[in-house]
N, C-alpha and C positions, 0 to 999 in steps of 0.2 A: 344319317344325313338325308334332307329330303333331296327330291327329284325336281326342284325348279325346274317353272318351264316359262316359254315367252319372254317378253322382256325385262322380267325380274331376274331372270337366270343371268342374262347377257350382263345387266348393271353390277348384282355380285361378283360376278367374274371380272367384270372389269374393275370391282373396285377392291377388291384382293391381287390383281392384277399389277394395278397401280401403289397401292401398299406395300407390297413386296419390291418394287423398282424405288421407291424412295428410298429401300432400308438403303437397298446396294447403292443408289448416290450417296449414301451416307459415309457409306460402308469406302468407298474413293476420296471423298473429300472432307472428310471426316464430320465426327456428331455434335449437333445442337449441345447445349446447356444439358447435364444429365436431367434434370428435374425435365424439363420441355421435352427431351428426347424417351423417357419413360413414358410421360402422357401423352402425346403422341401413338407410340407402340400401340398404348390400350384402347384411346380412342377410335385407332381404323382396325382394331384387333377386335372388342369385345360386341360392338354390338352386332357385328354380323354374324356372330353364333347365333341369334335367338332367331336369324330368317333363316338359318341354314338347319337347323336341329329341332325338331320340333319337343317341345313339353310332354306330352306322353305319344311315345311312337305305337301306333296302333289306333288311336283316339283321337290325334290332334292332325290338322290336314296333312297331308303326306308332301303335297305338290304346290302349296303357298303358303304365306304366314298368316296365322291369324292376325285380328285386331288387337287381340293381348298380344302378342309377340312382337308388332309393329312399336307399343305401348315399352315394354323392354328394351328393344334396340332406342329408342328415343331417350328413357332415364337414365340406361349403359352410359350413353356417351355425353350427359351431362358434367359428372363431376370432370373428367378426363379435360374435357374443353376448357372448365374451370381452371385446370390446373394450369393448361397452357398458355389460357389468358393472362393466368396472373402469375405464372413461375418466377418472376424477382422475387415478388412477395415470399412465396414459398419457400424460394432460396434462402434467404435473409431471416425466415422467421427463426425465433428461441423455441426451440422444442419443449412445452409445456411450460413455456414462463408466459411468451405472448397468448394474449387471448384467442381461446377457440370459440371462435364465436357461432351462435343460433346457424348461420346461412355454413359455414363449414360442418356444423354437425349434420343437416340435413342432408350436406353432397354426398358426406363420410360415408354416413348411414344409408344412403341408393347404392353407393360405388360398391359397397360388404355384400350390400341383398345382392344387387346384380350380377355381380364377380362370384357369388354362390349359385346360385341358379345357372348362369351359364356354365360353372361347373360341374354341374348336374347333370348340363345336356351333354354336352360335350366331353366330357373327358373322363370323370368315375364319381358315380353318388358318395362312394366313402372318403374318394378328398373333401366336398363339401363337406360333409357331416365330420370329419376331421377337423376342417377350419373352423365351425359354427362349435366344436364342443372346446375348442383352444379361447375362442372367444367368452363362452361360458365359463370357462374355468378362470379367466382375467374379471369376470363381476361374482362370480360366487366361491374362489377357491379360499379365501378366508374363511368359509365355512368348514370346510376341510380340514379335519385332525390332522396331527404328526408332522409327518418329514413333506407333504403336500401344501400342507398349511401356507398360501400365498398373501397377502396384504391386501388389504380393499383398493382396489382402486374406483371412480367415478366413472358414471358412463362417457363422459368426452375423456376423458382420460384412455377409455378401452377402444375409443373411437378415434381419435388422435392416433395413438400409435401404431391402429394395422392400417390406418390411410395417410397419415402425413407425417410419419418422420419418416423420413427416407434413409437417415442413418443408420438405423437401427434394423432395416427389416421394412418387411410391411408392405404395400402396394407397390408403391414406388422406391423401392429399397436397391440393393446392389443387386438382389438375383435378376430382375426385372431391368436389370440394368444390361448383364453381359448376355442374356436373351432377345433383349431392344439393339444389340450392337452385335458383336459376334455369331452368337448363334444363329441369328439371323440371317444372317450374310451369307454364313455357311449351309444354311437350310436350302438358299437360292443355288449356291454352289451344285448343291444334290438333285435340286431338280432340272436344271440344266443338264446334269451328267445324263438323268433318265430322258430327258428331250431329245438329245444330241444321238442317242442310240446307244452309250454306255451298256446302257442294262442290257441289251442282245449281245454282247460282245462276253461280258460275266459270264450268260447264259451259255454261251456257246462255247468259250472257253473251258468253262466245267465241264460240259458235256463229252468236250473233246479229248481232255486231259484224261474223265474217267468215266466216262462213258462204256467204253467196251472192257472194264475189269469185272470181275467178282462184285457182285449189288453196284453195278454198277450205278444205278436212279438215284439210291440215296448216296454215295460218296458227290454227284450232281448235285444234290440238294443241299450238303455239305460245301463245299466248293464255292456254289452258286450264291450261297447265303452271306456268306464270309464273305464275296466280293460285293455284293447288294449294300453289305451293313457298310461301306465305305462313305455310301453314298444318303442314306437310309436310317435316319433316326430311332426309329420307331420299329421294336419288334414286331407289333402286331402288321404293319404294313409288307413288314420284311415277310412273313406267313404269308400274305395274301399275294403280293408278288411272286413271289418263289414257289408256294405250295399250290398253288393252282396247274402247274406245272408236273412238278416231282412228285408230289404224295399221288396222285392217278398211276404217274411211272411206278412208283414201288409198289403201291399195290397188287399193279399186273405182273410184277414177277415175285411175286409169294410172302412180300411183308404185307403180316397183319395192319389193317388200317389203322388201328391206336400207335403201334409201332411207328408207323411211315410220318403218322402224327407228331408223335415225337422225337422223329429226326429232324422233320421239320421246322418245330418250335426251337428246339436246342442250338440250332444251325442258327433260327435268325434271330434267337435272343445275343445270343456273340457275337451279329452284327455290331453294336453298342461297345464292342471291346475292343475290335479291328481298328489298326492308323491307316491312315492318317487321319482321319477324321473321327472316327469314334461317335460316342454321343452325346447329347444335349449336357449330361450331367459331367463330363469332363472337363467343357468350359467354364459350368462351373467351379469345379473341383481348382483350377488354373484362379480362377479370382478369387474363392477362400485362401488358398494358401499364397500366391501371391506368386507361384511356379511357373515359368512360361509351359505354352501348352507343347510347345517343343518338345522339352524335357521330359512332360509325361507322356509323349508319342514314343520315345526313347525308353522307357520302364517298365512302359505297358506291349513293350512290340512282342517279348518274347511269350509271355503271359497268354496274350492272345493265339498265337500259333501254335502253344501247347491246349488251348481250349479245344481249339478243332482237329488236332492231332489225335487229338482223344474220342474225339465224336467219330472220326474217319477208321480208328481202329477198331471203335466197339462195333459201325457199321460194317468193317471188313470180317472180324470173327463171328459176326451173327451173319452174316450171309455165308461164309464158307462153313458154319455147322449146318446152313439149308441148303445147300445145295445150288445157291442161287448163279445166275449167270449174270452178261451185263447187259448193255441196252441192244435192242435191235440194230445193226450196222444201220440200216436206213433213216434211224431216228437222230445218229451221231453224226455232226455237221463234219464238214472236211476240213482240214487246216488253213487252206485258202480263206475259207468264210470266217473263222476265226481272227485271219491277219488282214483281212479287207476292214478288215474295224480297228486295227491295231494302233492306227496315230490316235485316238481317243484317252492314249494314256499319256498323253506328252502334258495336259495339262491337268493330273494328280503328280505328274514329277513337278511342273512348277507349281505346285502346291508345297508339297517336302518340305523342295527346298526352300521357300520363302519362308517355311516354320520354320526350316532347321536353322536358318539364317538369321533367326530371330528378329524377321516381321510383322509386325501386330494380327492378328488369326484375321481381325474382319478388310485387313488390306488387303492379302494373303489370297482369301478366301472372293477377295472380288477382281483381282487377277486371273486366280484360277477360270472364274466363271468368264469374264472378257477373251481368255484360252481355251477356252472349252468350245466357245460361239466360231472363234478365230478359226481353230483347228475344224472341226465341223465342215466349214465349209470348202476342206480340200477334196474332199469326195463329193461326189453327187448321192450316196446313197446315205451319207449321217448330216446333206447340210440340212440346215436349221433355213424354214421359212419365217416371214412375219409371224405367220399363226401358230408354228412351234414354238417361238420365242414366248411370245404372248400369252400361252399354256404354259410355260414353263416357269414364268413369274406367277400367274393365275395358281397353277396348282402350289408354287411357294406359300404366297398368302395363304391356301388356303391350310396349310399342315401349320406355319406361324398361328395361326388363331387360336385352337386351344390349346397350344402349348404355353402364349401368353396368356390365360388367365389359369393355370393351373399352375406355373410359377408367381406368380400373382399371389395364388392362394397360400402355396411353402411359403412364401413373404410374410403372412399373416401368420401363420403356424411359428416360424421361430422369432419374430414379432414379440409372441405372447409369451413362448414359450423364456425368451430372454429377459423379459420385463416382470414374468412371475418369479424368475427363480428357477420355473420346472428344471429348466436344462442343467443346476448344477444337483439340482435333488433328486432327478431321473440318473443323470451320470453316478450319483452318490449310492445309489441303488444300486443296481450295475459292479460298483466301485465294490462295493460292502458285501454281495453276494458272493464276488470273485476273491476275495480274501485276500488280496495279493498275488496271486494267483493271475499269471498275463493267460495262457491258456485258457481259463476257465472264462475270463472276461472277453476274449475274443470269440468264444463260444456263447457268451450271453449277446453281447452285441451284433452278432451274424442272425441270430435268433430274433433279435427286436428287427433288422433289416428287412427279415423275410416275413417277418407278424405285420412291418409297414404296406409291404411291398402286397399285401393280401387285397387293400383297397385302395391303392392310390400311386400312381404311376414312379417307372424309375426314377427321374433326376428329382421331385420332390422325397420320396423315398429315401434316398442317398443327402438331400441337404438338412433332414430332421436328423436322422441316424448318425450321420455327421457332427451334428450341432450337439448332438448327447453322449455320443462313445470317442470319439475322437482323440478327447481331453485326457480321458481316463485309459484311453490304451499310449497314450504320449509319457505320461507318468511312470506308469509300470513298466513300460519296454522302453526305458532310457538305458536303464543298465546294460541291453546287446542291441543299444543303437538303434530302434526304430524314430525315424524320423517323418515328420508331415507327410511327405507323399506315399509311402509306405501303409501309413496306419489310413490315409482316404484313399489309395487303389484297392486294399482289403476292403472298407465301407462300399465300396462303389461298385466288385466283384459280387457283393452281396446283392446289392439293389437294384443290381442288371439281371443277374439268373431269377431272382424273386417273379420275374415274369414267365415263370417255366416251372415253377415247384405250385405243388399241389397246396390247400384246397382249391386257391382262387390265382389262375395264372391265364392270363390273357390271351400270351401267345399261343398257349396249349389249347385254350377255347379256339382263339382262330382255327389252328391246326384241324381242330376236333371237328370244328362243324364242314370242311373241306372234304376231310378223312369220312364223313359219316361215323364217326367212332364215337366212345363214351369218353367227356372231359376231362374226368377225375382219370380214369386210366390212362388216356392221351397226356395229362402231364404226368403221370410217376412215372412213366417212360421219356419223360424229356427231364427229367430231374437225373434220371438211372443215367442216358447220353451228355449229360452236362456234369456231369460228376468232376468235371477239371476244374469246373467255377469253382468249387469247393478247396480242393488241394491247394490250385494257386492264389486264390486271397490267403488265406495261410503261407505260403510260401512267400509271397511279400513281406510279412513278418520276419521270419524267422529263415529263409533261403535269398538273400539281397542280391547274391548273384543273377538270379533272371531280372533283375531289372538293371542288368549290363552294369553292375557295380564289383569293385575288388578285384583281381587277377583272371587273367584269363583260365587261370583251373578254378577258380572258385566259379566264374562261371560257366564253366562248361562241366564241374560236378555239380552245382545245382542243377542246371539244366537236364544232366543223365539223371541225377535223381528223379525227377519230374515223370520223364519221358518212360525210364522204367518200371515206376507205380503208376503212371495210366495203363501202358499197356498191360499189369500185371490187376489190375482191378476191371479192367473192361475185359479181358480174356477170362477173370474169375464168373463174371457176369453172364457171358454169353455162353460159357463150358465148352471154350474152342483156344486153343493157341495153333498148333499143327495141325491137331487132332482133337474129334472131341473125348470132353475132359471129366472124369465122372467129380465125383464129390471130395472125396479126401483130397484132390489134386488143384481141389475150385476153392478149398476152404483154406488148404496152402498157399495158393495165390493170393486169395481177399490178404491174408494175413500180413504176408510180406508185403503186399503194395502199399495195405492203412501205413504199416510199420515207417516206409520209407515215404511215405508222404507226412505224416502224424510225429511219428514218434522222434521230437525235435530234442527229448532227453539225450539222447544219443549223438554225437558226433556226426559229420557226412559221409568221410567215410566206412563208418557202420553201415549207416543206412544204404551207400551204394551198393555194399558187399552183401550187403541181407539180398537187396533187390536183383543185382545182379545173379547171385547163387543159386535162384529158385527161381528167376526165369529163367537160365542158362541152362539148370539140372532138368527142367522140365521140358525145357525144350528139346535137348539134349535125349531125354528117353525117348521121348514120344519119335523125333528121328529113326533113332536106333529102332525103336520097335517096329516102326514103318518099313525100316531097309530091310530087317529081320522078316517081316512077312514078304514082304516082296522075294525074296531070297528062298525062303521057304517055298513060294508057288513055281518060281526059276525052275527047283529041285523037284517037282511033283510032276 
């Protein structure tokens, strides 16, 4: 992003400022006309990317926009205005009956250029080059042998439907819809909580809690991450908040920098998975299937707690095989400083509850924030001045912008992908490799998640992956009951960790450049600590008890299931449970833990008894042998 300065800086600001406080009247008194309220969104969204991000960073001014950028932000917000001008018309028109006429194909075709290039700057070159090669495949996939083989369509035809059907997808489609209305609202929510002082209370919380244990920085980092992601869209911000912090602390006491890097990253890609709030792509996930977001705050809670249960043990066994201790007493806040920030949570409980109570997320969500400002200002050290307030709408807009043209772009992507067909001949694929076969096929579709997830952010990621496996894991897992939200909290476990596995992982690059360390090793070590994203999108399938379904033993033995294949794959990992663990005893562990996380042939209670057996026998010696030596030095 560049570095404005003078009075261009102060007008962006205020006009991200100001864009951001409209969502939230919206967000209370509720939204325009969808058509109006999408154009809208994009108009005070898109063209102030192209003053804020420059065309090639190194080359193009750093500290103003050029005259070409000035030239962008002007074509940006032509067709948008268009739209708003004339939204009856748009409302009313017949999708591909009424004429597209010369003056709509020209805005079409600005709104595609511009909504691509500012995805360039802004947010990942491979989502562009993802939308530009969906759009290519809608004028030439007729050329395409086999099962690819799409129909001709006309260039307004290919132009029409990623810019004006709205129903189908597209610009203006529904994703662009619950991103213009909820997400929105709750974005504000999030940066209120960081205005108001939340984030120091996280931080100091964590600190406090685990601060003076065994490693104790990174169980911090752990802690600290998980509370951030409440608040915290965005893993890569979640690193950069967090890790600026933690990854120095673990450094200084004996984790390798790639290491610290990838406690890091692991911690704040599961931001995205933490309730109440979660992320961008669960509101989502809430308007595809039609789920309140309640419900899935309710499925995903235990899911989430075993992600980072997992991060906090592999942390705990690799700092007790080094020897590590925990933070300096001096650096560990006192509990005082902890509970002088404590009312700050009183408005994520009237957040809960207003989900659980089943009130709409962006009412909910502008509550919360009018509670946040409210409560604030009972202390003098979290109130909120004018100029915090005003930052805290300011930085809202400014995280809404490319999030709105990069759902924009998913719009065009399953656009095409629905109007060619791809989606049921990509599924078919999928379908036909898997043989019938539900395993095999949630193994190909967790694999396409993470091949998305290489260039182009989560919740796009999650509503392509979505749009192609979804169907085909719906079909096949009828028979033991997998239902909608099941088969997209597995899609969506996939396309959250995807920012943490290697080649190309964002948050691990954040991580990596903090850490000083190497990328590529900075995420196989965040893929190695997030290893629970794995088991439990699986376990959504196939273990329904952690998403608080069927008898209370059914969920409380999925859950021990869970809880004792992390700990029996992260202690194989680190070659520590009591004691460290040489080989035959590490290869014992990996085995039983895949066994009881994987092996869904099997009954639960096998698998408990496998899991339980071999951490218990192991734990068990390793004791014994401990008492044994000690006992023996007693006698010497």
């Amino acid at each position: 992003m560049r570095d404005l300065s003078g009075p261009l800086k102060w007008v962006c600001w205020a006009w991200a400022a100001a864009a951001a406080a409209v969502h939230l009247y919206f967000g209370a008194v509720g939204f325009p006309e969808p058509i109006q309220m999408r154009g809208f969104h994009l108009l005070v969204f898109v063209p102030i990317l192209f003053l804020l991000y420059p065309a090639r960073p190194g080359k193009s001014p750093a500290r103003r926009p050029s005259v070409f950028d000035w030239g962008w932000a002007v074509a940006s917000a032509a067709p948008h205005a268009w739209v708003m001008w004339n939204w009856m018309a748009v409302a009313d028109r017949m999708e591909y009956v009424d004429p597209f006429t010369p003056t709509m194909m020209v805005l079409g075709i600005t709104c595609i250029v511009t909504l691509l290039e500012a995805t360039r700057r802004a947010v990942e070159p491979g989502l562009a080059w993802m939308v530009a090669g969906s759009l290519a495949y809608m004028q030439w996939g007729y050329l395409v042998p086999g099962i690819f083989n799409a129909r001709p369509f006309t260039p307004a035809e290919i132009i029409e439907a990623a810019w004006l059907v709205p129903t189908a997808g597209g610009v203006y489609g529904p994703l662009t819809g619950i991103v213009a209305t909820t997400i929105a609202v709750f974005i504000l929510f999030g940066s209120f909580m960081q205005g108001s002082g939340t984030g120091r209370l996280f931080s100091n919380l964590g600190a406090a809690a685990a601060g003076r244990y065994t490693g104790g920085p990174a169980k911090v980092a752990v802690i600290t991450s998980g509370l951030f992601g409440t608040m915290s869209g965005s893993s890569v911000s979640n690193v950069i908040t967090t890790g600026a912090m933690t990854i120095p602390l673990m450094t200084r006491i004996g984790y390798r920098p790639a290491v610290a890097g990838g406690i890091e990253s692991a911690a704040s890609v599961g931001g995205a998975l933490m309730p109440p709030v979660m992320g961008a792509a669960a509101f989502v996930m809430a308007e595809i299937t039609n789920i309140p977001y309640g419900d899935i705050v309710v499925a995903a809670a235990i899911g989430a707690v075993l992600y980072y249960f997992a991060i906090l043990a592999a942390v705990h066994f690799e700092a007790k095989k080094l020897g590590m201790t925990g933070m300096p007493l001096k650096d560990i806040p006192a509990w005082r400083e902890v509970l002088a920030d404590v009312h700050l949570v009183l408005p994520i409980a009237v957040l809960v509850w207003m989900m659980m109570d089943r009130w709409s997320g962006n009412y909910a969500a502008f509550c919360a924030t009018v509670a946040m400002v409210a409560v604030a200002m009972l202390k003098k050290r979290t109130r909120m001045s004018l100029r915090d307030i005003a930052e805290s709408f300011a930085q809202a807009g400014l995280t809404m912008a490319p999030l709105a043209v990069s759902i924009a772009g998913a719009g065009i992507v399953v656009s095409a992908l629905t109007a060619t067909g791809m989606v049921v001949a990509f599924g078919g694929i999928i379908k036909g490799l898997a043989d019938g076969n539900l395993g095999l096929l949630l193994v190909l579709l967790a694999l396409t998640v993470l091949v998305l997830g290489l260039g182009i952010p989560t919740t796009p990621s999650y509503i392509i992956a979505a749009a192609i496996g979804v169907p085909q894991v719906l079909e096949l897992g009828r028979s033991i009951g997998v239902d909608p939200l099941a088969a997209h909290l597995f899609t969506f476990y996939f396309a959250v960790i995807a920012d943490a596995t290697p080649p190309v992982a964002a948050a691990a690059f954040a991580a990596a450049a903090i850490a000083k360390a190497s990328p590529t090793i900075t995420s196989v070590h965040a893929t190695r600590f997030g290893i629970a994203g794995f088991t439990v999108g699986f376990a959504f399938i196939y273990d329904p008890g952690i998403m608080l379904r069927g008898s209370l033993l059914d969920i409380v033995l999925a859950t021990g299931i869970q809880v004792m294949a992390l700990t029996l794959i992260t202690a194989s990992y680190a070659g520590f449970l009591l004691a460290n663990t040489g080989w035959p005893l590490r290869a014992a562990m990996m085995v039983a833990g895949l066994t009881a996380a994987f092996a869904h042939v099997l009954d639960d209670v096998t698998r408990f008894l496998v899991a339980a057996g071999v951490l218990g026998g192991i734990a068990a010696f390793q004791w014994a042998a401990a008492r044994t030596g000690r006992l023996n030095r007693g006698g010497t």
